[in-house]
Phi, psi and omega in degrees: 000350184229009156269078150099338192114020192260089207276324191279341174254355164269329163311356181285330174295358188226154176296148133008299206265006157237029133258011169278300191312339193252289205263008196060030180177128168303038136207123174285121193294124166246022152312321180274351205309320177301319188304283182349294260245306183278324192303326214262295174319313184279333167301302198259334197261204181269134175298020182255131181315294172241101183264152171263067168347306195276331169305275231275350168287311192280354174238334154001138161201114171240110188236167249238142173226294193195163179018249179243055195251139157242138162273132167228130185264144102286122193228168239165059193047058189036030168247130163256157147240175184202120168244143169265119175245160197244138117274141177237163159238142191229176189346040177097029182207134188252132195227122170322081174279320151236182169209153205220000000 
């Protein structure tokens, strides 16, 4: 999730239904890519101006929230953020379906 931002190599990692939620559409385009490239960085990634992929990698923190919800901590130069993310398992593979 924090190497650089990339929705074309990460979209293999998210459900149907949460890549209509993030890019507005289940295949991703590469007419959109920038667009994509922010949807996705602002969804999974850091509110930092300038983020430091290997800090917010070396501070990463993910745990059990509820059903199938992980709380994921990013910290950063003494900004924490806290994202929810939902994993399902689909055909042998765990896959992002929503994020809060």
């Amino acid at each position: 999730m924090l190497a650089g931002g990339d929705p074309t190599f990460y979209g293999q990692y998210l459900t149907d239904n949460c890549r209509v939620r993030l890019f507005g559409a289940p295949v991703l385009d590469e007419r959109y890519e920038a667009i994509q490239r922010v949807a996705w960085w602002e969804t999974f990634g850091s509110l930092s101006a300038s983020p430091d992929l290997s800090v917010l990698a070396a501070n990463l923190r993910v745990w059990p929230d509820h059903d199938d919800w992980y709380r994921v901590r990013l910290s950063q130069d003494g900004v924490t953020e806290f994202k929810l993310v939902k994993v399902v398992y689909t055909d042998g593979s765990f896959l992002i379906d929503d994020v809060e």
